[in-house]
C-alpha positions as CSV (number, residue, x, y, z in Angstrom):
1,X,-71.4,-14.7,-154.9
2,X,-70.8,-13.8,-158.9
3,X,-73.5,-12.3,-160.3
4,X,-74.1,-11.6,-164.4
5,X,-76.0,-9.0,-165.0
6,X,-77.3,-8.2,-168.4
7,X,-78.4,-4.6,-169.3
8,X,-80.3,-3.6,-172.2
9,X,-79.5,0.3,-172.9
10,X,-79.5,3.0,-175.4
11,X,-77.1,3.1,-177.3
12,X,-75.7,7.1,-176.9
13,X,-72.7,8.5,-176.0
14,X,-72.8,8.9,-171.7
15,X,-75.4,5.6,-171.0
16,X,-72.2,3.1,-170.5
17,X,-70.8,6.1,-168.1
18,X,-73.9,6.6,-166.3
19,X,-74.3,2.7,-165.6
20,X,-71.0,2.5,-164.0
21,X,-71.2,5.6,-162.0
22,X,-74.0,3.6,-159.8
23,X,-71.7,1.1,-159.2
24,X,-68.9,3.6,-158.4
25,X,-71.3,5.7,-156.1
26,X,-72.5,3.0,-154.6
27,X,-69.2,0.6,-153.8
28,X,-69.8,-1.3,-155.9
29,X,-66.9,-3.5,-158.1
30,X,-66.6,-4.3,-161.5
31,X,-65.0,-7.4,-162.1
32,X,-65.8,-7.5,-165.9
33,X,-67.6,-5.2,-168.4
34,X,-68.3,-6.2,-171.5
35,X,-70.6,-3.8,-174.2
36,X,-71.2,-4.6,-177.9
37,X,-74.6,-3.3,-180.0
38,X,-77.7,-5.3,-180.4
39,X,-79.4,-6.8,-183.2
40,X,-81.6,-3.4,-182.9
41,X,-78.6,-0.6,-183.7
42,X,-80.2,1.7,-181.4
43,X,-79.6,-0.7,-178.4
44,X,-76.7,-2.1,-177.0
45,X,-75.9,-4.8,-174.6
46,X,-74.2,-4.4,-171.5
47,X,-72.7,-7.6,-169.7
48,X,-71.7,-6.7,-166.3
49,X,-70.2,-9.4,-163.8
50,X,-69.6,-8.2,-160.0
51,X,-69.9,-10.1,-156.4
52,X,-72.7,-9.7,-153.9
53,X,-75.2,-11.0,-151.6
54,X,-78.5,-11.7,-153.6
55,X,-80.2,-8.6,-151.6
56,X,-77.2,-6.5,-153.0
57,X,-77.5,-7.2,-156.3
58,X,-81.1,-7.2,-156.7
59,X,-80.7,-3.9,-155.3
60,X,-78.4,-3.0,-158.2
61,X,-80.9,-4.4,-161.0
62,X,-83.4,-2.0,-159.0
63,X,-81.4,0.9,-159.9
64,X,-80.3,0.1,-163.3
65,X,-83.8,-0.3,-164.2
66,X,-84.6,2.7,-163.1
67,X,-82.2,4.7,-165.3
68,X,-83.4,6.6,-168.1
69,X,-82.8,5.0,-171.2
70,X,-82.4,0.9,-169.7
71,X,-84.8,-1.2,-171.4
72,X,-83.8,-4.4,-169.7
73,X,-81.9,-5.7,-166.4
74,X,-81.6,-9.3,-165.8
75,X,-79.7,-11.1,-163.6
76,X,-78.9,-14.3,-165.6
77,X,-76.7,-16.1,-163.2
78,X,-79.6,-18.0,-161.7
79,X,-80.9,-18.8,-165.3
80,X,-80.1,-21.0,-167.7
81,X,-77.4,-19.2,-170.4
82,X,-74.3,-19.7,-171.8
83,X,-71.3,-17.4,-170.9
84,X,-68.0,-16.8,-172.9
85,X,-64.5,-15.2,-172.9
86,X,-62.2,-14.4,-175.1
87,X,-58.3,-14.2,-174.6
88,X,-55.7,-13.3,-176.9
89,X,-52.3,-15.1,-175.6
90,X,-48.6,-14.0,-177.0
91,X,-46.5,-16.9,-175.9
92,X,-43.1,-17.4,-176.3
93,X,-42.7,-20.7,-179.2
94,X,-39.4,-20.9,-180.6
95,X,-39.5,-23.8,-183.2
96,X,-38.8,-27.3,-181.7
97,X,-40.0,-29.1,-178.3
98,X,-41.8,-26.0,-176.6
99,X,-43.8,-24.8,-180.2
100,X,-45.2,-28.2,-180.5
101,X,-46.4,-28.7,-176.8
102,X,-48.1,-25.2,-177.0
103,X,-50.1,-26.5,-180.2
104,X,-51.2,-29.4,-178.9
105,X,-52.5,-27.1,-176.0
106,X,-54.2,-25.1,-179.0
107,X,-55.8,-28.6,-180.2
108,X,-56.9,-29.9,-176.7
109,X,-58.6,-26.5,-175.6
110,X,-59.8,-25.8,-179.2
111,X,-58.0,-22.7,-179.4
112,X,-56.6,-21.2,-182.8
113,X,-53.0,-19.6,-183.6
114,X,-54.0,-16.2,-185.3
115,X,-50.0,-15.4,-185.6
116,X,-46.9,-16.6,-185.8
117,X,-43.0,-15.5,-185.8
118,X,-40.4,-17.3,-185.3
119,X,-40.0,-16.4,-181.4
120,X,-44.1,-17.2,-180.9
121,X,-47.5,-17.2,-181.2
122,X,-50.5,-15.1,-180.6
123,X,-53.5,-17.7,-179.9
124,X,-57.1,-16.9,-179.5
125,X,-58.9,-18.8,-177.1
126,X,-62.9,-18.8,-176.0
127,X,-65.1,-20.7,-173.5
128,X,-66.4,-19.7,-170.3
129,X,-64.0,-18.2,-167.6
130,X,-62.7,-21.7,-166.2
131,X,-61.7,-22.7,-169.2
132,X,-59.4,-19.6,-170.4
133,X,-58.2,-19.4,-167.1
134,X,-56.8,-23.2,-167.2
135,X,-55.6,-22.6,-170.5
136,X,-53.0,-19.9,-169.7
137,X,-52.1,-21.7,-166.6
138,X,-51.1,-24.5,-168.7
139,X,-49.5,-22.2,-171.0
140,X,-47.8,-19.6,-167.9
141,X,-44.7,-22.6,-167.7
142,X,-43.7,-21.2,-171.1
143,X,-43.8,-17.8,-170.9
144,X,-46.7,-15.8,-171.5
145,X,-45.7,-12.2,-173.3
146,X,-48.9,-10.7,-173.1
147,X,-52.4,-11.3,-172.3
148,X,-55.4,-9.2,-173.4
149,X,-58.9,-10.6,-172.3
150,X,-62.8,-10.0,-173.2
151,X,-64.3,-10.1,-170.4
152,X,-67.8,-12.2,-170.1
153,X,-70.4,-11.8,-172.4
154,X,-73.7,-14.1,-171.6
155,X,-77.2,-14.9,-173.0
156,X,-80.2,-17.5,-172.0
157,X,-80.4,-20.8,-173.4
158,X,-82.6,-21.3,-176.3
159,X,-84.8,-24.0,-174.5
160,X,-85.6,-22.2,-171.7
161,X,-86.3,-19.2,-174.1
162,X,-89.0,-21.1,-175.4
163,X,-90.3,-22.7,-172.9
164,X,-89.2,-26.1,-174.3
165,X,-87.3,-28.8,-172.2
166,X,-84.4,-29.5,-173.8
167,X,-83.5,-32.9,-175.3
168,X,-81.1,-35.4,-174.3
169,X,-79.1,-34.5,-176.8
170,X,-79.1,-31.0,-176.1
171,X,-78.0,-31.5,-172.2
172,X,-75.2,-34.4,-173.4
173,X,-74.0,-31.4,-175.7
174,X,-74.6,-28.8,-172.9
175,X,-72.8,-31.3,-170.3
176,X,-69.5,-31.2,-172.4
177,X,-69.5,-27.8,-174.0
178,X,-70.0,-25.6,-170.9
């Protein structure tokens, strides 16, 4: 099963190094990695997502936490959160027939062009990993230069944060966002 785990660490030159060497030592793969500073400077947040058992990967959030320097391990998947990618896409648009089916791709998925020549586009698409994923398939028939993705980044819902049910609203928005 995937498993996001999010890991709260120091942030100092070695702790990324030190997280994935007990993956590595342990067999363990990375399918994404995704690290970016907190709202503290001196922490940053890892976002790792890899496939296990549940007994394997609680095993792993044992470990983590015991690293010098983690303040937090959680393993979000089973929680309520919200998880996104980004993809920058260079696809091949010359002007005409092709160019305008690729933007109304861009306006279905709620995508944006960030560049544009007169051979293509770069666009910049985000979501969670479904989404990106049916995006370039759509956009793969013509002709995908280059690809360059995030990786999954994650954090818990506000309501459950809180301790607050959500509202109807809030799930009709969840329902069609997510």
């Amino acid at each position: 099963m995937r498993h996001t785990l999010s890991i709260v660490v120091a942030d100092q030159p070695g702790e990324l190094s030190r997280i994935v060497g007990l993956f590595s030592a342990r067999g363990f793969n990375i399918e994404t990695l995704s690290v970016g500073q907190t709202n503290d400077p001196q922490w940053s947040r890892v976002t790792v997502v890899t496939r296990g058992d549940d007994r394997t990967i609680e095993q792993i959030v044992k470990q983590c936490s015991r690293l010098a320097r983690v303040r937090e391990v959680l393993d979000v998947t089973m929680q309520p959160h919200i998880e996104r990618e980004m993809a920058l896409i260079d696809v091949e648009a010359t002007p005409g027939a092709i160019r305008q089916e690729v933007l109304s791709l861009v306006a279905v998925f709620r995508a944006k062009v960030v560049d544009i020549s007169q051979t293509g586009m770069i666009i910049e698409a985000s979501g969670n990993k479904e989404k990106v994923e049916a995006f370039i398939d759509l956009l793969r028939p013509m002709g995908i230069r280059d690809i360059t993705r995030t990786g999954c980044i994650a954090i818990g819902r506000l309501s459950t944060a809180d301790g607050l049910r959500p509202s109807k609203e809030e799930e009709e928005y969840k329902a069609a966002n997510v």
